[in-house]
C-alpha positions as YAML, in Angstrom:
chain: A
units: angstrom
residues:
- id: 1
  name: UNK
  ca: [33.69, 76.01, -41.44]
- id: 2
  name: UNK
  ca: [31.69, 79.22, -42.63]
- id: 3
  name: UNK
  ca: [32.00, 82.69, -41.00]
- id: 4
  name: UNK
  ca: [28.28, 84.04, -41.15]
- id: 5
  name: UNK
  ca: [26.04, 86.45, -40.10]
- id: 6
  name: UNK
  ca: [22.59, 85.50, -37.88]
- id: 7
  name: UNK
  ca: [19.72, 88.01, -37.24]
- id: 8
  name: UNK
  ca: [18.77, 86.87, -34.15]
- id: 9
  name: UNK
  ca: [15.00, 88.27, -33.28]
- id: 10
  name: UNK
  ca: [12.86, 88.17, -30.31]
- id: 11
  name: UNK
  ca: [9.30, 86.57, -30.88]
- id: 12
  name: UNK
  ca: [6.54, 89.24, -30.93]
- id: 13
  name: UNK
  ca: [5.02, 89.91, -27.29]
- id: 14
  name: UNK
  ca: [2.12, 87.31, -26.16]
- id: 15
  name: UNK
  ca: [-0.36, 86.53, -24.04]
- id: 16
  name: UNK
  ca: [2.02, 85.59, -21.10]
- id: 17
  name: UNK
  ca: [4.26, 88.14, -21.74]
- id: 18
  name: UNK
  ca: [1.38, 91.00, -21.21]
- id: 19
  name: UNK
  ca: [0.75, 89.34, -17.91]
- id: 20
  name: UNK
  ca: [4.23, 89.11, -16.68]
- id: 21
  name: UNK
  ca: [4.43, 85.02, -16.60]
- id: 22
  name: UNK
  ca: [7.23, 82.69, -16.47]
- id: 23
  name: UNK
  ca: [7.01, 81.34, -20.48]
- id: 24
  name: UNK
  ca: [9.87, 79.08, -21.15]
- id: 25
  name: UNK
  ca: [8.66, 76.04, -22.60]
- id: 26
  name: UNK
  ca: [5.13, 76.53, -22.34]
- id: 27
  name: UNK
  ca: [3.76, 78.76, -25.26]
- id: 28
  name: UNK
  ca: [1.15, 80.98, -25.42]
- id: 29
  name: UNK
  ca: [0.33, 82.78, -28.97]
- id: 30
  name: UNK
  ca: [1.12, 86.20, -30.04]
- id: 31
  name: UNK
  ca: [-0.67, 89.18, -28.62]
- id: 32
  name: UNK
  ca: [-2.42, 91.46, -31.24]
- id: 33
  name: UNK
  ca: [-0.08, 94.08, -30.05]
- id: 34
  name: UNK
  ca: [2.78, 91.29, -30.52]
- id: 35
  name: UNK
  ca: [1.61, 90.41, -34.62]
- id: 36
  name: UNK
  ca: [1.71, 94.09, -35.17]
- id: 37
  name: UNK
  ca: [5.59, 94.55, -33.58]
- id: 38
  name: UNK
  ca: [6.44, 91.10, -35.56]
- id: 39
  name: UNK
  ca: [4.93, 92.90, -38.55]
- id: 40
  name: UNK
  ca: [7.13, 95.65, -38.08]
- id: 41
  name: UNK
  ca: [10.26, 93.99, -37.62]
- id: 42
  name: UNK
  ca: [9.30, 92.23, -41.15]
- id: 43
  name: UNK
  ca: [8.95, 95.96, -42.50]
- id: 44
  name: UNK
  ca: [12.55, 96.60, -41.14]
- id: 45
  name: UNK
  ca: [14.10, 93.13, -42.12]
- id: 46
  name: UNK
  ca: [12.34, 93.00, -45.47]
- id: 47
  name: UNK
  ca: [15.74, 93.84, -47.57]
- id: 48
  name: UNK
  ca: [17.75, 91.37, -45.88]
- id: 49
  name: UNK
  ca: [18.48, 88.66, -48.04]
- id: 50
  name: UNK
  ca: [18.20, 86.12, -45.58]
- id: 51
  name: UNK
  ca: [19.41, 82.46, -47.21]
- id: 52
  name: UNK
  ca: [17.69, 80.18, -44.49]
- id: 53
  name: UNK
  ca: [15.36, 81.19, -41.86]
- id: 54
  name: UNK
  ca: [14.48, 79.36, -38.67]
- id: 55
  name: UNK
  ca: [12.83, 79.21, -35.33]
- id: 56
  name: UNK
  ca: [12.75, 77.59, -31.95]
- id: 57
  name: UNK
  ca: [9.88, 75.16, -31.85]
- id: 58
  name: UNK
  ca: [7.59, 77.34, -29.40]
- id: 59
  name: UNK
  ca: [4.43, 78.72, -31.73]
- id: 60
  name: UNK
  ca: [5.21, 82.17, -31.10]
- id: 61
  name: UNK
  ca: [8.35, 82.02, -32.59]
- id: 62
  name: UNK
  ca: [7.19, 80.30, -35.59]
- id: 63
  name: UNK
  ca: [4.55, 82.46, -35.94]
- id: 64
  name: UNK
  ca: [6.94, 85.78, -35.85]
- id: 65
  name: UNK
  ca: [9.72, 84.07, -37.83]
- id: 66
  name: UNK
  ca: [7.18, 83.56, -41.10]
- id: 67
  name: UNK
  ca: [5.60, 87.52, -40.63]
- id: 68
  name: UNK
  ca: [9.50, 87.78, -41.58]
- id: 69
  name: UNK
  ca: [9.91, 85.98, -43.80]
- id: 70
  name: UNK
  ca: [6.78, 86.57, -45.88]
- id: 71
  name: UNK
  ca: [7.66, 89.58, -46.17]
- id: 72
  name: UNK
  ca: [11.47, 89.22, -47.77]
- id: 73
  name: UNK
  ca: [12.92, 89.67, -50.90]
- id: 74
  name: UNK
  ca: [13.81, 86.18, -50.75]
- id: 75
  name: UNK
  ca: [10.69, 85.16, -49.38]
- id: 76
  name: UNK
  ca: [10.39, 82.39, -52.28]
- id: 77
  name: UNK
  ca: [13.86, 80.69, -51.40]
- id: 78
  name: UNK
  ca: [13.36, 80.13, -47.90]
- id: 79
  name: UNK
  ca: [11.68, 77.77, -45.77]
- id: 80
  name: UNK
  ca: [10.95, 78.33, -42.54]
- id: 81
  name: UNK
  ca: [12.59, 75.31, -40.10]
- id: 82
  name: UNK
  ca: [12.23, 74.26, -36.49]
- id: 83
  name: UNK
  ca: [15.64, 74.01, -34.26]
- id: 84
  name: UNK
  ca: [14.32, 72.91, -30.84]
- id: 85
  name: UNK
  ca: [17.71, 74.08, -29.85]
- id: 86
  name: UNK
  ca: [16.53, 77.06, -29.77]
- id: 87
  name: UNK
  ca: [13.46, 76.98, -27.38]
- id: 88
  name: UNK
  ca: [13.81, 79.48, -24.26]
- id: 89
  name: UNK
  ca: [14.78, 77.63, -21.26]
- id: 90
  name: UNK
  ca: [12.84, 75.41, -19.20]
- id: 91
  name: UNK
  ca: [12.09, 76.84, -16.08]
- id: 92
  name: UNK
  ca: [10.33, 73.73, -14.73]
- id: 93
  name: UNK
  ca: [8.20, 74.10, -11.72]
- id: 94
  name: UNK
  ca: [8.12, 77.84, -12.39]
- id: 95
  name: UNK
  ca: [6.28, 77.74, -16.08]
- id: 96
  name: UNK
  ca: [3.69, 79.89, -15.96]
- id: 97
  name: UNK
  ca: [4.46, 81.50, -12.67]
- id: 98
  name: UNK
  ca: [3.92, 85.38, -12.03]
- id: 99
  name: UNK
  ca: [8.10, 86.06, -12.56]
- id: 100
  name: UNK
  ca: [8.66, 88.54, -10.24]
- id: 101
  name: UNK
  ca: [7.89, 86.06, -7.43]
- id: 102
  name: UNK
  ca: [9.45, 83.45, -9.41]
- id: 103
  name: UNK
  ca: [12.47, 84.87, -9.21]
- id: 104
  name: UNK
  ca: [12.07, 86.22, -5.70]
- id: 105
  name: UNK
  ca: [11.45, 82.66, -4.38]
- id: 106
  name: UNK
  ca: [14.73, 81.33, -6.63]
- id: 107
  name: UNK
  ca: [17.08, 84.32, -5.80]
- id: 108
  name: UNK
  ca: [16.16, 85.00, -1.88]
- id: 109
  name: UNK
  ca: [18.10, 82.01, -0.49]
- id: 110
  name: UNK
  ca: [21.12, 83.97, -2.51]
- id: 111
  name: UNK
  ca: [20.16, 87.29, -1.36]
- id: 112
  name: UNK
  ca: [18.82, 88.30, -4.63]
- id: 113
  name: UNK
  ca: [15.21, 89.07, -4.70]
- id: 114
  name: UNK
  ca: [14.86, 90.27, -9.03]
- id: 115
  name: UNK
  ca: [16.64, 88.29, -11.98]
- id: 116
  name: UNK
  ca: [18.34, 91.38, -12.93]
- id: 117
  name: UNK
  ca: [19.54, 91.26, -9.54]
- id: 118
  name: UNK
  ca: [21.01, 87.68, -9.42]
- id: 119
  name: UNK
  ca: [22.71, 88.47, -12.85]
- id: 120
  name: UNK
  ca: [24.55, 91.62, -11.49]
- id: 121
  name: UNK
  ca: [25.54, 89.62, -8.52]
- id: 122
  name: UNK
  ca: [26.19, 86.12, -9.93]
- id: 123
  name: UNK
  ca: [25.74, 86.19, -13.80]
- id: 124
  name: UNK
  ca: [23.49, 84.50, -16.63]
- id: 125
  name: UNK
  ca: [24.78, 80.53, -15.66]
- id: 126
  name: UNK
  ca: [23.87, 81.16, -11.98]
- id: 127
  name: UNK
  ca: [20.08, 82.37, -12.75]
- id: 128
  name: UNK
  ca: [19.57, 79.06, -14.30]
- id: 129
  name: UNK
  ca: [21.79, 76.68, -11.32]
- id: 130
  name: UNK
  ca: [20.04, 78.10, -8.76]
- id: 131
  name: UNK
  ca: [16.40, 77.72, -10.37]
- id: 132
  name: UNK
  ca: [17.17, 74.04, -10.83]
- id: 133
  name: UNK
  ca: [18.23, 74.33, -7.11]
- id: 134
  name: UNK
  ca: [14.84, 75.88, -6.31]
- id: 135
  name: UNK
  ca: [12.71, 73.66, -8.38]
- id: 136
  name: UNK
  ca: [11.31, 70.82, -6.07]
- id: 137
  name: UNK
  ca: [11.25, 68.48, -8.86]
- id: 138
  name: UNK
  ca: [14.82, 70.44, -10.15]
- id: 139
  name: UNK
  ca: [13.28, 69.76, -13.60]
- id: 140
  name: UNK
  ca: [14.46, 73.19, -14.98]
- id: 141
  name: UNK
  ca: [17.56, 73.30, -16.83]
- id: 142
  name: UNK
  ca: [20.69, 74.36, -15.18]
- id: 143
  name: UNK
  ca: [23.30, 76.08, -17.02]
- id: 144
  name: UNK
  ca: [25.29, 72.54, -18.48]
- id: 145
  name: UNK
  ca: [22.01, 71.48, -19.35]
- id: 146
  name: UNK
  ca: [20.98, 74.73, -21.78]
- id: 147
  name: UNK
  ca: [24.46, 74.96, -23.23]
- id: 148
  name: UNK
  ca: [24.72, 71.51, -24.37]
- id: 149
  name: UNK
  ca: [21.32, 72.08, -26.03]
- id: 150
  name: UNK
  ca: [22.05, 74.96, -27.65]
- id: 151
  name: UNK
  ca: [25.43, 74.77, -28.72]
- id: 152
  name: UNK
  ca: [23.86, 71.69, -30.26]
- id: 153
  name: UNK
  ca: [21.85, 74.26, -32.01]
- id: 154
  name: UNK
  ca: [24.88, 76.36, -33.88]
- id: 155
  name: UNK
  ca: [25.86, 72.88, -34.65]
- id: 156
  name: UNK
  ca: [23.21, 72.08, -37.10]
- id: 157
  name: UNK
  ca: [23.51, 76.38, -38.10]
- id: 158
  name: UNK
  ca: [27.02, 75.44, -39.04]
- id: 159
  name: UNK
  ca: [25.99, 72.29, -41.31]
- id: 160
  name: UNK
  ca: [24.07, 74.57, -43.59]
- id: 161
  name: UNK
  ca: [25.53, 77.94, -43.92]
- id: 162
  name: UNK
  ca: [28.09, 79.50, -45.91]
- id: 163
  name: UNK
  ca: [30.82, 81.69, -45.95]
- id: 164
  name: UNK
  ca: [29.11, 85.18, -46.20]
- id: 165
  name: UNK
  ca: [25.05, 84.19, -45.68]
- id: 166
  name: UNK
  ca: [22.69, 85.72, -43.34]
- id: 167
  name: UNK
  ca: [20.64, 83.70, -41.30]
- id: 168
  name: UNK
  ca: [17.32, 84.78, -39.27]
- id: 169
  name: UNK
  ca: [16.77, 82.99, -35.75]
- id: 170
  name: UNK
  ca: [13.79, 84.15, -34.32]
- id: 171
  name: UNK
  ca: [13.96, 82.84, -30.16]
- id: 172
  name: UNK
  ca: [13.22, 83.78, -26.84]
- id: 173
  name: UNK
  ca: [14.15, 86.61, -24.31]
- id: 174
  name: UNK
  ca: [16.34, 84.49, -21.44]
- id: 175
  name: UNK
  ca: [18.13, 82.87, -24.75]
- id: 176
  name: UNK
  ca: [18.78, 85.75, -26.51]
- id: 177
  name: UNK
  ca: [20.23, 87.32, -23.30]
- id: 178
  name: UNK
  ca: [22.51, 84.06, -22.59]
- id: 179
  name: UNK
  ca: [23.51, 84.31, -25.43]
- id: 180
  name: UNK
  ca: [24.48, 87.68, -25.49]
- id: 181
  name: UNK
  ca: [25.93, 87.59, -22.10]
- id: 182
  name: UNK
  ca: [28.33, 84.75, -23.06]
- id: 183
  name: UNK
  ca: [29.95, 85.69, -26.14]
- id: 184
  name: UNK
  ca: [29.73, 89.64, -25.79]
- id: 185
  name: UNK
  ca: [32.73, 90.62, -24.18]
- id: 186
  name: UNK
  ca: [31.14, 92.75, -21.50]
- id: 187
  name: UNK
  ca: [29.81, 95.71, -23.84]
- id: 188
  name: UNK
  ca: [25.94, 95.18, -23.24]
- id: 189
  name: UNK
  ca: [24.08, 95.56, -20.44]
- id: 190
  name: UNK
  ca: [22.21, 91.87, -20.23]
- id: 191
  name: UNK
  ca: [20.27, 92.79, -16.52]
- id: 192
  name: UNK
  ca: [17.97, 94.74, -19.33]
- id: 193
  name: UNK
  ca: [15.51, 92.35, -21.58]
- id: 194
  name: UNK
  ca: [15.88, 91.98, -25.28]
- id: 195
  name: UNK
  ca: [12.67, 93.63, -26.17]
- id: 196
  name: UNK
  ca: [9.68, 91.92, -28.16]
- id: 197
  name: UNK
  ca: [10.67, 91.96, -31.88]
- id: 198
  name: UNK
  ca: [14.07, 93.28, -31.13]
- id: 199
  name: UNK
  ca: [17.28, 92.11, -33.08]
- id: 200
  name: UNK
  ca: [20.86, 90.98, -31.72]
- id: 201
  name: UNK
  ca: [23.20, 90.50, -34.37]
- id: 202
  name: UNK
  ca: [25.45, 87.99, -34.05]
- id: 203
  name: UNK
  ca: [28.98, 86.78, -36.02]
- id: 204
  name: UNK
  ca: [29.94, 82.91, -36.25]
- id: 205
  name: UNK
  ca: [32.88, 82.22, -37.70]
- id: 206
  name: UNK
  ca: [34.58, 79.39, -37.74]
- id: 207
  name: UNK
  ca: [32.45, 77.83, -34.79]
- id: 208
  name: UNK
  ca: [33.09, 81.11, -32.67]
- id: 209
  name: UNK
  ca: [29.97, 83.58, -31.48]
- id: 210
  name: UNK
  ca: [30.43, 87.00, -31.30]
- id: 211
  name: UNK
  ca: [27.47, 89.32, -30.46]
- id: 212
  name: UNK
  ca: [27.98, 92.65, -32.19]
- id: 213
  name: UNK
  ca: [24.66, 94.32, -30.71]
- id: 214
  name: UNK
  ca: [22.00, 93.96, -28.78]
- id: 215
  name: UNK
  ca: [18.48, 94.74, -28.38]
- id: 216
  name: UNK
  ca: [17.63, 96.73, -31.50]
- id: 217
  name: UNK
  ca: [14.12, 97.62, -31.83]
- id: 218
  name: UNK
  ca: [13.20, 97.45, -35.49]
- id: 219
  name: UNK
  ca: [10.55, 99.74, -36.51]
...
C-alpha cells in the first residue's frame, strides 16, 4: 500500500448553511458568498499538483471540488469523481432542521443542550449514537454505521493512489471533523467547525490516517 497525501476541503458555504440548517444528506447549492470562498481556495490550491481529485456525491461538493480543480496546474489530468463515501452524515429525521434545536432535542436527554457540548462531554461517535437514539424513525446513522461507510471510502482512495501523490477530497463539516477527531491524536480542537472552504491535511500511509492540521482557511 501507498503512503499519500489528501487535501481534504470543506464545500463552499450554501443556502442551508447561511440559515443554520441541519444539511447532511440533503443538499442545497452553493451560496454566492460560498462560489466566491470555493474560488478562493482554488486561488490557494492552484499549485498543488493534485493527481486525482474527488468529491462526496452532495452537489455542493461537486460543485466546489471542480472551482479547484479548474483552476490547477494539472487541471487537464484530472477528472473529477464521486465517492458517496464521502457524503456528510445522515442525520435522518433532523435533515433540514434549525441545528441548534436539533441538537438541543438530541443532547438534552444526555444533559447536553449544543453539539459542541455533547462532544466535550461524550466525543464525535456519541453525537451520532445518540441522534440515531433520538430519531423516531432512528434512520440517522450511528457511529458503526458512518465508519463502515467511510472507511469504505479510503478503501477505494487506497486502490488508486501512489506512493508520494496528493489527492483533493472536497466533503462536509461533521465528516471532516470525525475525521479529524479520530485519527488526530488530541492536538485540535474538533468542538470548533471546519470552516467553509477550509483545508485539513491528512497522511495515509499504509492504510493508517493521520490528520496533520486542521481547519486552514485558504485565501
Amino acid at each position: 500500500m501507498a503512503k499519500y497525501q489528501i487535501y481534504l476541503v470543506r464545500h463552499g458555504r450554501t443556502w442551508f448553511n447561511k440559515y443554520n440548517k441541519m444539511q447532511g444528506w440533503s443538499d442545497t447549492p452553493l451560496a454566492p458568498e460560498g462560489v466566491e470562498v470555493a474560488k478562493k481556495a482554488a486561488h490557494a490550491l492552484k499549485d498543488i499538483n493534485f493527481a486525482a481529485a474527488f468529491s462526496s456525491d452532495a452537489r455542493r461538493a461537486i460543485d466546489t471540488c471542480k472551482l479547484i480543480v479548474d483552476e490547477n496546474i494539472n487541471h487537464a489530468n484530472i477528472t473529477p469523481q464521486k465517492l458517496m463515501e464521502f457524503r456528510e452524515e445522515f442525520y435522518g429525521y433532523y435533515e433540514g432542521m434549525n441545528s441548534p434545536e436539533a441538537w438541543y432535542m438530541v443532547g438534552q436527554p444526555h444533559g447536553a443542550a449544543t453539539f459542541a457540548e455533547i462532544i466535550a462531554k461524550y466525543g464525535m461517535d456519541a453525537t451520532k449514537d445518540f441522534m440515531k437514539e433520538a430519531d423516531p424513525f432512528h434512520d440517522a446513522e450511528n457511529a458503526e454505521e458512518y465508519w463502515t461507510r467511510v472507511n469504505k471510502g479510503f478503501e477505494k482512495l487506497d486502490e488508486i493512489a501512489k506512493d508520494g501523490d496528493k489527492i483533493l477530497l472536497v466533503s462536509h463539516g461533521t465528516t471532516i471533523r470525525s475525521i479529524t477527531d479520530r485519527y488526530n491524536d488530541g492536538n485540535f480542537d474538533v468542538t470548533v467547525s471546519p470552516r467553509n472552504s477550509s483545508l485539513t491535511m491528512m497522511t495515509r500511509d499504509n492504510g493508517q490516517n493521520t490528520v496533520t492540521s486542521y481547519n486552514q482557511m485558504l485565501d
